[in-house]
C-alpha positions as CSV (number, residue, x, y, z in Angstrom):
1,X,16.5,35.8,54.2
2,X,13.3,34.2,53.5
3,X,12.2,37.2,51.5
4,X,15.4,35.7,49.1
5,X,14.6,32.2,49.1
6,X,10.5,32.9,48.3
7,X,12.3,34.6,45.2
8,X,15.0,32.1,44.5
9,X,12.2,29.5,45.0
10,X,10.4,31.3,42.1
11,X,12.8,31.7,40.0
12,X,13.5,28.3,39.7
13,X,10.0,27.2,39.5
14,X,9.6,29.6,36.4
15,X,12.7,28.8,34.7
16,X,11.1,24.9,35.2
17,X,7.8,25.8,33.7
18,X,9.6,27.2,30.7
19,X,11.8,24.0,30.4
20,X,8.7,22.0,30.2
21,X,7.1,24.2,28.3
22,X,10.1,24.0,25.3
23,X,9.7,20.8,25.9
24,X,6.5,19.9,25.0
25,X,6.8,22.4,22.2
26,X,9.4,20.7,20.7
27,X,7.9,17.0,21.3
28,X,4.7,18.1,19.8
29,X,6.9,20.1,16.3
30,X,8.6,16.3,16.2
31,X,5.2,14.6,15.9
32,X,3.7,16.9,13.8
33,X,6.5,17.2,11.3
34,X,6.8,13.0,11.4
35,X,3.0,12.8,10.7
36,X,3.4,15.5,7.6
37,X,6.5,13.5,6.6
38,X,4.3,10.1,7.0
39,X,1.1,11.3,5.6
40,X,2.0,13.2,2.2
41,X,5.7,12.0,1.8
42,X,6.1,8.4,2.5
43,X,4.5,5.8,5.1
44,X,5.0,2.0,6.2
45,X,2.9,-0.8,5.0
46,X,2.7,-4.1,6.7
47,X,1.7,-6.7,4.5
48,X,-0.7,-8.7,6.8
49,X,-1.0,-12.0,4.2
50,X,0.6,-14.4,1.8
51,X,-0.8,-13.0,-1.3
52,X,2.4,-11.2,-2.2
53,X,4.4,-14.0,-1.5
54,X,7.3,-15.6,-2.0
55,X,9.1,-11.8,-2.4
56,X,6.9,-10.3,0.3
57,X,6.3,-13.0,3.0
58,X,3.7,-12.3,5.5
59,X,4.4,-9.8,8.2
60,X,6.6,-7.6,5.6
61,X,7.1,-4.0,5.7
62,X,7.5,-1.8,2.6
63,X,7.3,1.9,2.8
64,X,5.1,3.3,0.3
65,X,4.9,7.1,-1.7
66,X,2.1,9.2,-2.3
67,X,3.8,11.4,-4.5
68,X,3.9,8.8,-7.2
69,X,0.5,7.2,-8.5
70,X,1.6,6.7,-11.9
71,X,3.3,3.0,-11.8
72,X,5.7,1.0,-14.2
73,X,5.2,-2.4,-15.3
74,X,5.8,-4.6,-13.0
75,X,5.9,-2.2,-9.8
76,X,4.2,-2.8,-6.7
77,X,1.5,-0.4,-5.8
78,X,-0.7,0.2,-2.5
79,X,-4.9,-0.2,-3.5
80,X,-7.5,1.6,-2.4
81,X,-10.1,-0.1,-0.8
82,X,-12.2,-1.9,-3.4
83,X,-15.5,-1.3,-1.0
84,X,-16.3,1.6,1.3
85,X,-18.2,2.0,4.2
86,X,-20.5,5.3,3.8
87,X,-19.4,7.8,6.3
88,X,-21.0,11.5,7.3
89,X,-19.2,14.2,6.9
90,X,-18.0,14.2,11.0
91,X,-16.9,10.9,10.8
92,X,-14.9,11.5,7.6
93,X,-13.0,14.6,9.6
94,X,-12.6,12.2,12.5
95,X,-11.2,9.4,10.2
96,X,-8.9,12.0,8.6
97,X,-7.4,13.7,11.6
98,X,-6.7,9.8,13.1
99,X,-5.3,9.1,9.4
100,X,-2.7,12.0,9.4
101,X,-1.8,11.8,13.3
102,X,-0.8,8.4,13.0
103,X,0.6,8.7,9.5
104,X,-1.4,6.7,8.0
105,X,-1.4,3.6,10.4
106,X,-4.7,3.8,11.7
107,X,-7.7,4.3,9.4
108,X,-11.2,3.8,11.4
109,X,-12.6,2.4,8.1
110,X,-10.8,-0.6,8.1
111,X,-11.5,-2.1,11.6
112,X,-14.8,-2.6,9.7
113,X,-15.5,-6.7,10.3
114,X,-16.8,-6.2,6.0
115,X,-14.6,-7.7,3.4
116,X,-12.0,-5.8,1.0
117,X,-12.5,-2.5,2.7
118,X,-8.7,-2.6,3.5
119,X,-5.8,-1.2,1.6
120,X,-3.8,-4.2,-0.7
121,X,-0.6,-4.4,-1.9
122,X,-0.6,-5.4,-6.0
123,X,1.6,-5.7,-8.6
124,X,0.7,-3.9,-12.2
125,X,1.0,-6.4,-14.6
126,X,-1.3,-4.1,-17.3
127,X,-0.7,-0.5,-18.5
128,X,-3.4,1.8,-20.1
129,X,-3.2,0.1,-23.6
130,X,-2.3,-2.9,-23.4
131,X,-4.2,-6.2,-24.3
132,X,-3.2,-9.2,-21.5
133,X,-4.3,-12.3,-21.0
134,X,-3.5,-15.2,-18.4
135,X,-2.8,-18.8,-18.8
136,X,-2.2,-21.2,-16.2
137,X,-1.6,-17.8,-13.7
138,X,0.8,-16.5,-15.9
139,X,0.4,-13.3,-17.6
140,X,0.8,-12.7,-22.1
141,X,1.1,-8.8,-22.6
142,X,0.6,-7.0,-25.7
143,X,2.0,-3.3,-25.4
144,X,-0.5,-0.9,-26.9
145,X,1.0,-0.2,-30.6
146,X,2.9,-4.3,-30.4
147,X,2.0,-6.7,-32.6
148,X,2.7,-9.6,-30.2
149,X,2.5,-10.8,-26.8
150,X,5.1,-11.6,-24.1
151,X,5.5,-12.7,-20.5
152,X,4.7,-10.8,-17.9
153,X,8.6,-11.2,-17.3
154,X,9.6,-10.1,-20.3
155,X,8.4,-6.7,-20.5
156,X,8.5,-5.9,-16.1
157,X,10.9,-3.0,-15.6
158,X,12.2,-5.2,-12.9
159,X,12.6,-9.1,-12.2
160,X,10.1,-10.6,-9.8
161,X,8.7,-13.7,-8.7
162,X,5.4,-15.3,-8.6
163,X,4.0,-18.2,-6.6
164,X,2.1,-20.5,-9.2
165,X,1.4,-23.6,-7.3
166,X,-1.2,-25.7,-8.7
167,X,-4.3,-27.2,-7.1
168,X,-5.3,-30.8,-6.8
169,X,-5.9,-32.5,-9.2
170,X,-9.8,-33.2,-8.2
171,X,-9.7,-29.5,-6.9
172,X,-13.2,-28.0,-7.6
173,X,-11.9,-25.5,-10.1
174,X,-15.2,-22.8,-9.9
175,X,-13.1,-22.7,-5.9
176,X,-11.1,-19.8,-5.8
177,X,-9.5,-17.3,-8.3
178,X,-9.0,-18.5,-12.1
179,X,-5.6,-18.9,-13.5
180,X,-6.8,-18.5,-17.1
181,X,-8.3,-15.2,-18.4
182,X,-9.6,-14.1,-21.9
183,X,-7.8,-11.0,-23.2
184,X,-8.8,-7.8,-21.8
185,X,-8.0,-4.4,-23.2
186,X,-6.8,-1.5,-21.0
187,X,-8.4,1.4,-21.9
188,X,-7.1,5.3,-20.8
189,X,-6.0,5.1,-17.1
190,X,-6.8,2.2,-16.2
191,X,-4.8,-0.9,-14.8
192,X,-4.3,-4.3,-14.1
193,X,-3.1,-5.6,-10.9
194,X,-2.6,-9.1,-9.6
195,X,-1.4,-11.1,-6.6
196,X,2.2,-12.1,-6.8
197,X,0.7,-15.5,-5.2
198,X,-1.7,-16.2,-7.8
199,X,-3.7,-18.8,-5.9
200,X,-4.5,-17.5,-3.0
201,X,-6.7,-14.1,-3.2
202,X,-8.3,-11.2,-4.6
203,X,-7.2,-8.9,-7.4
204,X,-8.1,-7.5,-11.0
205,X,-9.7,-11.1,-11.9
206,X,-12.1,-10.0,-9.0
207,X,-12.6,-6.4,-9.3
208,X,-12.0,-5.9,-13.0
209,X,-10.0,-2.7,-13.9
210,X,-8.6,-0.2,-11.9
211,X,-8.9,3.4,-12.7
212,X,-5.1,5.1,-11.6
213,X,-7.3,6.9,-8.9
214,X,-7.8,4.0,-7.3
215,X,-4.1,3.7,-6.6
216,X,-2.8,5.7,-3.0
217,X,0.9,5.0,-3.9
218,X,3.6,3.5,-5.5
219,X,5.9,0.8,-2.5
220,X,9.5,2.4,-2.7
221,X,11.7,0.3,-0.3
222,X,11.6,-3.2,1.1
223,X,12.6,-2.8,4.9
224,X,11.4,-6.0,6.8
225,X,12.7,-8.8,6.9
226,X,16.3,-8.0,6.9
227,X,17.5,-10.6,4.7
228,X,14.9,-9.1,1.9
229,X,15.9,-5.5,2.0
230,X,15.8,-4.0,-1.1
231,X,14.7,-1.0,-3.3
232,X,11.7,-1.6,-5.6
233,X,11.4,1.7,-7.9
């Protein structure tokens, strides 16, 4: 009698170890198809700021592409960091495995307490080729091969909005980011990228041109908030 339950009690306690076993196989295949998906196929971004105000509010969430790095006018596209802090080659692997395992939502670059070593959300307002300038933060583009300029407006692949508010009148004016701009010509793959609130931070006036490998995506889908859901390719 005992001699049956030792082997019943075995049997049990096997067929337990493989359940957990299947288990944890299949928990782990879940993660590390979701962190493939999320690291080479598309990811969330959380806009933490106003600058792409008033479409993206702070606190939105777009999910951005990889796949894509080659923008339209007018799209919104996920930066590079403008500066980056040197790393060996150890702490690069580290900061890559931590990069793909949490699909893309942890980078151990950016807790650095440095400025603009974080990831931005921009709009293109320039293409290789074209000749813009800005006038009171609005943007005049000339299409390489055009013989005038237009709005920014005019020649987006999609409509969009821009905050524009004005300073003060006494407002110091050499105080944060210029809303005029001389013309400047895009050359070969390079781009132009601005805030969508033009008043309040950094882009292209800042960092002059960016080179398309500076660009780690192209934002696909608006998800958060609800009532501003909407696709942006």
């Amino acid at each position: 009698m005992n001699r049956k339950l030792f082997e019943y009690s075995y049997k049990l306690k096997k067929e337990k170890q493989s359940r957990d076993l299947k288990i944890t196989l299949a928990i782990a295949a879940s993660l590390a198809v979701i962190s493939v998906v999320m690291g080479l196929l598309i990811f969330p971004v959380r806009q933490k700021s106003i600058s792409m105000s008033p479409d993206f509010t702070n606190n939105s969430v777009v999910f951005v592409t990889p796949l894509d790095k080659t923008p339209e006018r007018g799209e919104i596209v996920l930066v590079k960091p403008v500066y980056s802090e040197k790393m060996n080659f150890f702490q690069k692997a580290k900061n890559c495995v931590v990069v793909f395992f949490t699909g893309k939502q942890v980078n151990l670059v950016e807790n650095s307490l440095y400025p603009n070593t974080k990831q931005k959300l921009r709009r293109v307002v320039g293409l290789p080729g074209d000749t813009i300038y800005m006038k009171d933060y609005k943007v005049y583009v000339r299409p390489a091969n055009e013989k005038h300029f237009l709005t920014e407006f005019e020649v987006a692949k999609k409509p969009y909005n821009i905050d524009i508010t004005k300073a003060p009148v006494d407002w110091d004016s050499s105080i944060g980011i210029s809303g005029n701009m001389e013309e400047v010509q895009l050359g070969v793959n390079e781009y132009f990228v601005l805030c969508d609130n033009r008043f309040s931070s950094d882009d292209s006036r800042l960092w002059g041109k960016l080179k398309g490998s500076s660009i780690d995506g192209k934002a696909v889908i608006c998800v958060f908030p609800f009532n501003k859901m909407k696709i942006l390719f």
